[in-house]
N, C-alpha and C positions, 0 to 999 in steps of 0.2 A: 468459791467453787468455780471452776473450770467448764465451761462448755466445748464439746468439740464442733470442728466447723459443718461437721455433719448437720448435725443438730441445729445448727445457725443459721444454715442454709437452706434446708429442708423445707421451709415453706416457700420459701422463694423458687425451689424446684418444683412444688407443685402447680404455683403461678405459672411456671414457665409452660408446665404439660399443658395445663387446662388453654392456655393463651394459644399454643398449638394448636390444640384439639379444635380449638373455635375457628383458625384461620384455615386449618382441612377442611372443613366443614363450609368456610365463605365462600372457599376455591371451587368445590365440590358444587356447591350451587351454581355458582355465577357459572362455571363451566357446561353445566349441564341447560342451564338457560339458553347460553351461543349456540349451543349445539341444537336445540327441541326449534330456536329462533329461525338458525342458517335452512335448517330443514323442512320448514312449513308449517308451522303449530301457531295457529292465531291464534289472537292475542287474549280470548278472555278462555281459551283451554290452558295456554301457557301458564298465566297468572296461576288461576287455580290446580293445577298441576304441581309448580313451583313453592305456593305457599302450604300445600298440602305434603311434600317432600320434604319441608323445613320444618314441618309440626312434628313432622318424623323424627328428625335427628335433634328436635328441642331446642332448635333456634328460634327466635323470634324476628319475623320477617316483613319486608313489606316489599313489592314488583311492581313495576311501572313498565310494560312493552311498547313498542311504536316498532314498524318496519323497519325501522334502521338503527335503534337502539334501546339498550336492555339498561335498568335504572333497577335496582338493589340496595335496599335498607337493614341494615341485622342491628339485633338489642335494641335496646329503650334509653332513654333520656340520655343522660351524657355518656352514657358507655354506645352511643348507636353510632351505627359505620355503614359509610355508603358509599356503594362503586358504581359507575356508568363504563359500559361497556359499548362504543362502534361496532356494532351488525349488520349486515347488508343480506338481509334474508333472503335466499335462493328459491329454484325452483322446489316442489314438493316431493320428496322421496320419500314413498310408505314403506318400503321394505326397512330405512334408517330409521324412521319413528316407529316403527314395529319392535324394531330390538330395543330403541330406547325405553318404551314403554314395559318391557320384556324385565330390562334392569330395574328400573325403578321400582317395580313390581316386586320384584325379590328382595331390592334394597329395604323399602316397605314391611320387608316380611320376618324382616331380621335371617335373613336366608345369607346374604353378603356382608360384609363392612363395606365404610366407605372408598379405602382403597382398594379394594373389587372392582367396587362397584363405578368408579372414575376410572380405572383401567379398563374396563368393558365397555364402557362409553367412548373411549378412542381409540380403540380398537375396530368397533362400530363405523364411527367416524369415517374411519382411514381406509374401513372396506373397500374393495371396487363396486364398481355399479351395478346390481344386478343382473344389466343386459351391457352388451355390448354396443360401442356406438354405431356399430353397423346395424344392428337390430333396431335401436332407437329410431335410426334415419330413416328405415325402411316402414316400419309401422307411420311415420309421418307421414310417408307417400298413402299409405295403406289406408289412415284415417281419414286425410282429406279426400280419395276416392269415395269413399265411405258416404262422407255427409255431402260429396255433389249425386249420390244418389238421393238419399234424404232429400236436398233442394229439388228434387225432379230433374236431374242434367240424363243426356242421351250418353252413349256411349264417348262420344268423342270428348264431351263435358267432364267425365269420370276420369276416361285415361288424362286428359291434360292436367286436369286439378292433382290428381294423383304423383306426377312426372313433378309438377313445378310445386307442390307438397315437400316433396323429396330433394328436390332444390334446395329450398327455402333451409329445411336442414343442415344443409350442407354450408350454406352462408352460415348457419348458426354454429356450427365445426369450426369452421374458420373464423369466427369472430374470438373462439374461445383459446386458439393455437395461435393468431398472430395478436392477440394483446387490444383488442381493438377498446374501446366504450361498451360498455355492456349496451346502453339504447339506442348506438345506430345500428345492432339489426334490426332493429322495427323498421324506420325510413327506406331502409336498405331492401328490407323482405318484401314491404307492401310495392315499392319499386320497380323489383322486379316482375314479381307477381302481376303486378297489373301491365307492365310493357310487352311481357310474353303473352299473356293472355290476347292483348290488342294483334300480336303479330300473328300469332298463330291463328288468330280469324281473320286478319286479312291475306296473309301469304298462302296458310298451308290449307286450311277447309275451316269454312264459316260453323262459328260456335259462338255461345252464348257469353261471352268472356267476363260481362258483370258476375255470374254464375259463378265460371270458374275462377273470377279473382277473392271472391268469398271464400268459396270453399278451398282454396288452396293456403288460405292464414287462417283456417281455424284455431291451428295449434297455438296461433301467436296472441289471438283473440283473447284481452283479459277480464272475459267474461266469470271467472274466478276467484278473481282478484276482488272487481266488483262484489260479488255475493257476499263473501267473506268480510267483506268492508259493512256493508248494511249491516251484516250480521252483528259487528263490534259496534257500531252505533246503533243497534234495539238491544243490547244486552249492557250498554250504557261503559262502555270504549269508547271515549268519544276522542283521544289521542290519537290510538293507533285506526278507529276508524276511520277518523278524518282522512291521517296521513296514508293508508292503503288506496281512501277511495280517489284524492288527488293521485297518485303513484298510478291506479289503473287507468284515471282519464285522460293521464300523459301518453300513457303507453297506448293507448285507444287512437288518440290525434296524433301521435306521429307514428304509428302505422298507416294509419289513412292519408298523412302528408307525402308519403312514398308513393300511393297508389295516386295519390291526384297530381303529383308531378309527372306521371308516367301520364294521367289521360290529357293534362295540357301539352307534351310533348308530343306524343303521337294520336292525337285525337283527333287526324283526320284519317287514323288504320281502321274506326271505328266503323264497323257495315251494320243496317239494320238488323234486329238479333231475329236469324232466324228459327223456325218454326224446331221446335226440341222433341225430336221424335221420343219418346220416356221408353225405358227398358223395360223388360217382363216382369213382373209381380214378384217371379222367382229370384232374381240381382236383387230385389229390397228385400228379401227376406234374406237373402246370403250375406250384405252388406251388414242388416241388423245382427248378424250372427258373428260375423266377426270384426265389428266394429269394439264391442267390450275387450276382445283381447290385445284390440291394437294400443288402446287408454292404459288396460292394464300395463303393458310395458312402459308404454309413456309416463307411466307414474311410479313405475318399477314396484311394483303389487308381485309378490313371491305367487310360484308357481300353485302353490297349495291353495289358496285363498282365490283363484280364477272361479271354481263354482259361483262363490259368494258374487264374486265381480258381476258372474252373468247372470245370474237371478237378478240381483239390485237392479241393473242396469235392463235387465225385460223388462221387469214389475216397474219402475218405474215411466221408461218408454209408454208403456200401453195403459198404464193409469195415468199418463200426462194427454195422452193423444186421445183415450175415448171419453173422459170426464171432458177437455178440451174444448172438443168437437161438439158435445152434447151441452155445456154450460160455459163455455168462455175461458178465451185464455186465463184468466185469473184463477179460476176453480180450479183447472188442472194442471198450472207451473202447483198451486198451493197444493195439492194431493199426492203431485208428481217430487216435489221434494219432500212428503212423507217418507218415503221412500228410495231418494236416490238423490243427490246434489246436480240440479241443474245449473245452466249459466245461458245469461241472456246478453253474452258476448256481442252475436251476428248481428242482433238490434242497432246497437247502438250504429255498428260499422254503417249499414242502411241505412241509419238517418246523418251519417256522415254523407252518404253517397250521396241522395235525396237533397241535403243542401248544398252540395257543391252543384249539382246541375239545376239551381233553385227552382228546384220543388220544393217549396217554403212548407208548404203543409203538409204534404209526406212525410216531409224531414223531421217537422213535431210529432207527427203522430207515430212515427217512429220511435223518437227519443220518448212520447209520453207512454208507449208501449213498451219499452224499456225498461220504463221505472216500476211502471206497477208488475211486471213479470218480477223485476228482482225482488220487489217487497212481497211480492205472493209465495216466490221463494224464501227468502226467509221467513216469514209466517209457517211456512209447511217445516223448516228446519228446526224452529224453535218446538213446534208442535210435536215434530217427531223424536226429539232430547225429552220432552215431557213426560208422552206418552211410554216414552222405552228411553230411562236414563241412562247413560253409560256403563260398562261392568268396569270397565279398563282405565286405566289411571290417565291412558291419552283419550 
């Protein structure tokens, strides 16, 4: 009897789909990993997001994240395959994890296939930013005014942090159009920031310029980086939280390395700080009012979702401030991230400052006020995932 090659072949053609169907599927993850990674999704949402996506399409998987690299396992015993993928995870854009989370959701839902659902995702990707960089720059100026009210600065405090805010930006423009190292704009920013500060209290009118070199790098502050790092080491990350929390203490010391070449530089522009006449009651309340929406852009948070932005961001403000005030900082970072993701950035900077003009014990009690603020936030983070689990696949 005769077989035709149809028939001879036939399984081997299904070998061939099904071996496809699996490598769509590998692409499809690992792709989707770079992507949730480049965009800001720590590491123990990542994981579980990713192996919750694989359960979906019936892979069998295992994820390993760190801030700079994505580690991928699919099948079991000798049929298992694993790829490492170089990441250099960016800043956070919520409106890009908005839609990711949006796909996934459908993908999930048997709503798309896979290649939908990979074409919507680089699609996503390749969007432009939801504000423009002129907007971006200008809410920088807009937030740092903001929190030199918050610090108690006088008017001259507000506008200067505000001016060299919007700077600071702009070196960050140009770090990203002429090709420069991603981290010398820290050196760079803290640099300048504190040389204008020094000058513009001695040349143009006496201000507070410790003040305003704080509040002029907030944006740069990786008070965020930090939380998120604790967070992965109490949820037992202990990879990528190690690696996030070295990544922010760099980023921490050599922004401050900038500001303290500027004050041994000109650190005889330095006049005693004088007296800070503080603004009307009404500027902190306008300040608190539109400080949410300056954040919002900065994180590029879609216009629809700003309610949400400014409720979170109240409720959390005034339940950090009067639990605070009334039982200790601890009580209310811990309440205050029930509610809203703080960051205990500006700390640490202070006890950078504090040691460099050795205030030895300042400088501790800063750095030890630092730590228990970020462990009180996460305490309040984890409590609040508890309390009210997520609905959403991110």
């Amino acid at each position: 009897m005769i077989r035709s090659p149809l028939a001879s072949n036939f399984p081997f053609a299904n070998a061939t789909a099904a071996t496809e169907l699996d490598q769509l599927k590998y692409d499809f993850l690992i792709r989707t990993g770079e992507l949730l990674h480049k965009y800001g999704t720590p590491s123990h949402r990542l994981e579980r997001v990713m192996t919750k996506i694989a359960r979906t399409l019936g892979v069998e998987s295992v994820f390993l994240y760190t801030p700079t690299a994505l580690v991928a396992a699919f099948g079991e015993g000798r049929e298992e395959k694993t790829f490492m993928r170089r990441v250099d995870s960016g800043s956070v854009d919520a409106e890009k994890l908005i839609q990711f989370d949006e796909i996934l959701e459908r993908l999930e839902a048997g709503e798309i296939d896979i290649a939908s659902a990979g074409e919507a995702m680089e699609l996503a990707a390749a969007a432009k930013p939801l504000y423009s960089t002129l907007a971006t720059a200008m809410v920088c100026g807009v937030g740092c005014a903001c929190v030199a009210v918050f610090f108690g600065g006088g008017w001259e405090e507000i506008l200067t942090a505000g001016l060299i805010g919007l700077s600071i930006a702009g070196i960050d423009i140009a770090q990203s159009k002429l090709g420069w190292e991603a981290g010398l704009v820290f050196p760079v920013s803290g640099f300048f920031a504190g040389i204008v500060s020094l000058g513009i209290s001695r040349f143009v009118h006496p201000i507070d310029d410790r003040l305003v070199t704080l509040a002029s790098l907030i944006v740069l502050l990786p008070g965020f980086s930090l939380t998120m790092a604790l967070t992965e080491l109490a949820v037992g990350h202990l990879s990528a939280g190690v690696a996030r929390l070295a990544g922010a203490s760099v980023t921490l010391v050599t922004l401050f390395l900038g500001v303290a070449i500027s004050w041994r530089i000109a650190g005889e522009w330095r006049i005693d700080s004088p007296a800070v006449e503080p603004v009307s009651r009404w500027i902190h309340w306008f300040a608190l009012s539109i400080a949410p929406a300056a954040f919002a852009i900065l994180f590029r948070v879609r216009l629809s979702l700003w309610p949400v932005v400014f409720a979170i961001s109240l409720s959390g403000y005034f339940t950090a401030t009067w639990f605070g005030a009334k039982y200790g900082v601890e009580v209310g970072s811990f309440l205050g991230a029930l509610v809203i993701l703080l960051v205990p950035g500006s700390l640490g900077y202070r006890s950078l400052s504090a040691l460099l003009n050795r205030q030895t014990v300042e400088g501790i009690e800063f750095a030890f006020g630092m730590i228990v603020v970020a462990i009180s936030l996460v305490g309040g983070l984890l409590a609040s995932s508890a309390l009210v689990p997520p609905k959403r696949i991110l």
